[in-house]
C-alpha positions in Angstrom: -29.3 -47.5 -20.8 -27.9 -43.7 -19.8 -29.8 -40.7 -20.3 -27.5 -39.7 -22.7 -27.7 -43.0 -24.8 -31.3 -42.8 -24.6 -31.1 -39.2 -25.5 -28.8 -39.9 -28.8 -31.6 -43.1 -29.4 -34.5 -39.9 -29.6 -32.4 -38.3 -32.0 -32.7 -41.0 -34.6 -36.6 -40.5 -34.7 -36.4 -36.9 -35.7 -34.1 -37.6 -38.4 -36.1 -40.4 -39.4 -39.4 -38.3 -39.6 -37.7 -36.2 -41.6 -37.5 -38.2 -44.5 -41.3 -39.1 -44.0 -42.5 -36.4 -46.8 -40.0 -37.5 -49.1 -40.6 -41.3 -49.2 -44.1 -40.6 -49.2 -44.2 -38.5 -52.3 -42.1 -41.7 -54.1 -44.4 -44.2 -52.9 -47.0 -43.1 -55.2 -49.8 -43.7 -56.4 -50.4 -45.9 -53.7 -53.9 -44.7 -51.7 -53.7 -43.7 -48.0 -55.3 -46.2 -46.3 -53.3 -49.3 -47.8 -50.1 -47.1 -47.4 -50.8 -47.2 -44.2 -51.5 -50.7 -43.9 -48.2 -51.3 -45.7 -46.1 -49.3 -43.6 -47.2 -50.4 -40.0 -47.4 -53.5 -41.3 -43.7 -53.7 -41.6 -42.8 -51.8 -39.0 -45.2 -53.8 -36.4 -44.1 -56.9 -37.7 -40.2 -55.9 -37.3 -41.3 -54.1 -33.3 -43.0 -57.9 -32.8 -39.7 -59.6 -33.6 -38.2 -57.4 -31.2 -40.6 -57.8 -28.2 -39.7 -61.7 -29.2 -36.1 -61.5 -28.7 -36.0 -59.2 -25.6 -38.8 -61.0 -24.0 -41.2 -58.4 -23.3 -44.1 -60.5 -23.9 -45.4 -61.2 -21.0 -45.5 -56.9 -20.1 -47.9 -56.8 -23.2 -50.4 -58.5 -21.3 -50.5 -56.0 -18.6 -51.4 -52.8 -20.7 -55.1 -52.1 -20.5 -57.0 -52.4 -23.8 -57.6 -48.7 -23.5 -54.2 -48.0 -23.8 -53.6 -49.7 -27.0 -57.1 -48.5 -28.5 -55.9 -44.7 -27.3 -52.5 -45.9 -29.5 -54.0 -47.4 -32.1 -56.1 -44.5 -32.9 -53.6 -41.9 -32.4 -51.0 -43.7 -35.0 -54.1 -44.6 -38.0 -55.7 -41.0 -37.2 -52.2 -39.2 -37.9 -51.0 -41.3 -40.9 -54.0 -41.6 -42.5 -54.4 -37.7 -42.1 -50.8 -37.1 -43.5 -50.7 -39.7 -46.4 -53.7 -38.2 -47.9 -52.5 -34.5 -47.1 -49.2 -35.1 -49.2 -51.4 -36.7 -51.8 -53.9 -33.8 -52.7 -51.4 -31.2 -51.7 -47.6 -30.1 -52.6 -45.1 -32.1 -50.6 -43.5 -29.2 -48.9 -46.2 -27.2 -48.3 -48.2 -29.6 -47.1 -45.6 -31.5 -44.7 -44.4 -28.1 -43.8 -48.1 -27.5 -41.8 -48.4 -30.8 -40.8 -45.7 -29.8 -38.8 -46.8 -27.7 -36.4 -47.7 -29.9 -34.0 -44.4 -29.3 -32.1 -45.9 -25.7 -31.3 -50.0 -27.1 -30.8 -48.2 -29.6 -28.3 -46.2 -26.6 -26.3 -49.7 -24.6 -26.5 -52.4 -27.5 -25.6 -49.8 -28.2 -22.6 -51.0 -24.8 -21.2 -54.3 -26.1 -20.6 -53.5 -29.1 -18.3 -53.6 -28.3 -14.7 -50.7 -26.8 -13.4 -49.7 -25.1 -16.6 -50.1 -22.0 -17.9 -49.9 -20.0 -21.1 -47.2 -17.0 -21.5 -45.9 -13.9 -23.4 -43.2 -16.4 -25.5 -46.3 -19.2 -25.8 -48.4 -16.7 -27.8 -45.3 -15.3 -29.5 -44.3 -18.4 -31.0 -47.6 -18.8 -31.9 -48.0 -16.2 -34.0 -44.9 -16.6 -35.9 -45.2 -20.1 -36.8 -48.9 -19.5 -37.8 -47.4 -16.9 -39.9 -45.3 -19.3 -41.8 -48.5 -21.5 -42.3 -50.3 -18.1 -43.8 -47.1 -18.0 -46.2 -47.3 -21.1 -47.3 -51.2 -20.7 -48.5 -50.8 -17.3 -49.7 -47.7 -18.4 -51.5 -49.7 -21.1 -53.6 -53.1 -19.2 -53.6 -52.3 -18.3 -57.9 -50.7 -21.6 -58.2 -52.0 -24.7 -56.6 -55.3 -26.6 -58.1 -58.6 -26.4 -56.4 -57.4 -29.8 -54.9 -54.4 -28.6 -52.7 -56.7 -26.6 -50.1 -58.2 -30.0 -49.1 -55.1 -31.2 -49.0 -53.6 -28.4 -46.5 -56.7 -28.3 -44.2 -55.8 -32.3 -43.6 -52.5 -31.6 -43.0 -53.3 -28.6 -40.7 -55.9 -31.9 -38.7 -53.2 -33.9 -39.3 -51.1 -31.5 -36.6 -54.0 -31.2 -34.7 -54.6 -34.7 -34.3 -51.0 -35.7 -33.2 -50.6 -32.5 -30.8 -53.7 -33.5 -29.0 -53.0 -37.3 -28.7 -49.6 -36.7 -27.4 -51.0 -34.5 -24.9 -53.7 -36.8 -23.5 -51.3 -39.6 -23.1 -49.7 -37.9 -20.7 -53.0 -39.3 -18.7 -52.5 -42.8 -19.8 -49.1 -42.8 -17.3 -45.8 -45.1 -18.4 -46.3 -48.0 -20.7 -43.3 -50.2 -22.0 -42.0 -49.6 -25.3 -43.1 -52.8 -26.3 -46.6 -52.0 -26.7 -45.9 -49.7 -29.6 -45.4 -53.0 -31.6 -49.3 -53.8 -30.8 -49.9 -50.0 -31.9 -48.7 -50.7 -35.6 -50.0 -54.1 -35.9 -53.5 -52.7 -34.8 -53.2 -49.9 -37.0 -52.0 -51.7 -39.7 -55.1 -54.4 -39.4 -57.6 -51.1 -39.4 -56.3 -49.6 -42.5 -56.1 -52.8 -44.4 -60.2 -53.2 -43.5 -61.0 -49.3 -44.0 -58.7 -49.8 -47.2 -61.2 -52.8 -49.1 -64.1 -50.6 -48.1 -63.5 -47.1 -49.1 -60.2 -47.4 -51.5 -59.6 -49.4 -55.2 -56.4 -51.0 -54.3 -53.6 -49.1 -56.2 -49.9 -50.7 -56.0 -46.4 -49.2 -55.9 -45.5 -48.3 -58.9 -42.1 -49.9 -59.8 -38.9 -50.7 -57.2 -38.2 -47.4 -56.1 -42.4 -47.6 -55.0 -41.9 -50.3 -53.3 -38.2 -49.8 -51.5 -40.3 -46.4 -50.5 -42.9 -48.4 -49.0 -40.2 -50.7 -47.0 -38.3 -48.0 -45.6 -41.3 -46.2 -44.6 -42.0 -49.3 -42.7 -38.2 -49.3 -41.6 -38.1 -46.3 -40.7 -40.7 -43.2 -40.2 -43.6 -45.4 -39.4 -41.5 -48.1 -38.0 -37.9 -48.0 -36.1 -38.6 -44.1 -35.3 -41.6 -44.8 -32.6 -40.0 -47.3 -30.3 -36.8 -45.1 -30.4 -38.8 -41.9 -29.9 -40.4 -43.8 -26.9 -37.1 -44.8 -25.5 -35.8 -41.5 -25.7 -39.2 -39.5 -24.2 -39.1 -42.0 -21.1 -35.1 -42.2 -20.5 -33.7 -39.4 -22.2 -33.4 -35.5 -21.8 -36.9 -34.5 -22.9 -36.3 -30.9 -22.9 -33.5 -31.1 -25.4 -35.2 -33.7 -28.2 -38.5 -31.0 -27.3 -36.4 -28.6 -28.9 -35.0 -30.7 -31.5 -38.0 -31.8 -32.7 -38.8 -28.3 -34.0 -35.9 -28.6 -36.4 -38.0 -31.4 -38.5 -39.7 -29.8 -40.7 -36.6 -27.7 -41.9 -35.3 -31.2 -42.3 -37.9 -32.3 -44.2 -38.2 -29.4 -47.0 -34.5 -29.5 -47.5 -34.7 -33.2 -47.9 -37.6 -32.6 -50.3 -35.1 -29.5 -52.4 -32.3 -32.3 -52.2 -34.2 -34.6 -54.2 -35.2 -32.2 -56.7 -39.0 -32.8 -56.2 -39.4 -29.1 -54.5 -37.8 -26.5 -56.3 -35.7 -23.6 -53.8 -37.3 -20.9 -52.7 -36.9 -18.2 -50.5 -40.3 -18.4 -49.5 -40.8 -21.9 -48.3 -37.2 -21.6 -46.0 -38.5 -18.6 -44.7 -41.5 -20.5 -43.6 -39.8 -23.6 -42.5 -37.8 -21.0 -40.2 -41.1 -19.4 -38.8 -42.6 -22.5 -38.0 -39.4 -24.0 -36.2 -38.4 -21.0 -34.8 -42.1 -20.3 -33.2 -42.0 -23.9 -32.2 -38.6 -23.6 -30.4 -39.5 -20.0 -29.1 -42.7 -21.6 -27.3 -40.8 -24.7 -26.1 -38.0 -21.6 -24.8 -40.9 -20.4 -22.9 -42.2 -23.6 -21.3 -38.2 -24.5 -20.5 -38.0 -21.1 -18.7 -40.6 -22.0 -15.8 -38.8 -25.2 -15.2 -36.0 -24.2 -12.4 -34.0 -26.0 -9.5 -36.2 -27.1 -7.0 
């Protein structure tokens, strides 16, 4: 596969996670934990096929067990934080902080050895924590006492992805086919954590349930392996820098379908967050020259 193939293949992941606040507000009421189960479910099952028929098998077995317990954890830990996020909290809002882990990722990157911090890192920072404040402040009169929680997990929620992509920078090149064992594993977790702590709660009607199955198509499915494909073959830089355009995405996908109404407010803080986002990635692009 070309870079630029691979490169067009990233693409498809950030478009697809774009779509993850919407289809997760229409496959209520179903509880986190078996949405999660649902979801990877699906989407392991469908990566399993494909390991199957492109016969990767065989690399699966030469992936160290802390590799896919690293995965495993870094997939349930995420989903589980953003289900129940978008759950307690407005869609937009919520999904809107969740991503910010595009910007934790550029600033937690300063940290490893070799890397350092700069004018633009701390810059970007600051604007897209300003679009964070916005949102809260925005729904301080309005939201219930319920949608704080909500926020704070989806505030972890960025946390937790920003530091588990950073780490597996340490866990050096796996094949792509080992993402299939991620979702199956998380999938198996959920559905225990989900008869001990949850009262199983359906989808509620067909649109529920096609929600469910193109979660597991989709967002918490097709998007990882092609994500995968395009961080190991493509031009990481560019989908970097892409990647900060998601959560614009996902609030206008949210206004499309009527479920957040247009405001002013929320695109201006959409814009802060991507724009600090890109403005830090900007800054980390900058100190990569000819050699």
């Amino acid at each position: 596969m070309s870079r630029t193939r691979a490169t067009l293949t990233g693409f498809t992941a950030i478009l697809l996670w774009s779509l993850l606040a919407l289809l997760t507000v229409y496959s209520a009421p179903v509880p986190p934990l078996l949405l999660n189960a649902l979801c990877f479910g699906i989407g392991g099952v469908i990566g399993l096929v494909w390991v199957i028929r492109s016969g990767e098998v065989r690399a699966l077995g030469r992936v160290r067990w802390t590799v896919y317990a690293f995965g495993t954890a870094g997939l349930f830990g995420y989903h589980f934080l953003y289900f129940s996020a978008l759950r307690m909290a407005p869609a937009a809002e919520a999904g809107l902080i969740a991503y910010l882990w595009p910007l934790f990722i550029v600033l937690l990157s300063g940290l490893l050895p070799g890397e350092r911090l700069g004018a633009l890192h701390i810059a970007g920072a600051l604007m897209a924590f300003c679009g964070a404040a916005l949102i809260v402040l925005r729904g301080a009169g309005t939201m219930t006492s319920a949608a704080l929680p909500g926020l704070l997990l989806a505030f972890a929620c960025a946390v937790t992805w920003a530091v588990y992509s950073v780490l597996s920078r340490r866990l050096g090149t796996v094949p792509t086919a080992s993402v299939a064992v991620f979702c199956l594993a998380t999938a198996g977790l959920s559905a225990l954590a989900h008869v001990v702590l949850e009262q199983t709660v359906w989808p509620d009607g067909p649109r529920g349930w096609l929600a469910v199955l193109a979660l597991g198509i989709g967002p918490v499915g097709l998007a990882f392996f092609t994500w995968d494909i395009g961080m190991k073959r493509g031009d990481i830089q560019l989908l970097g820098v892409a990647s900060y355009a998601a959560p614009l995405l996902s609030t206008l996908a949210l206004v499309a379908a009527g479920i957040t109404q247009p405001s002013s407010t929320i695109l201006v803080a959409a814009g802060l967050i991507a724009g600090g986002a890109a403005l830090a990635a900007r800054a980390s692009a900058r100190k990569v020259t000819p050699g």
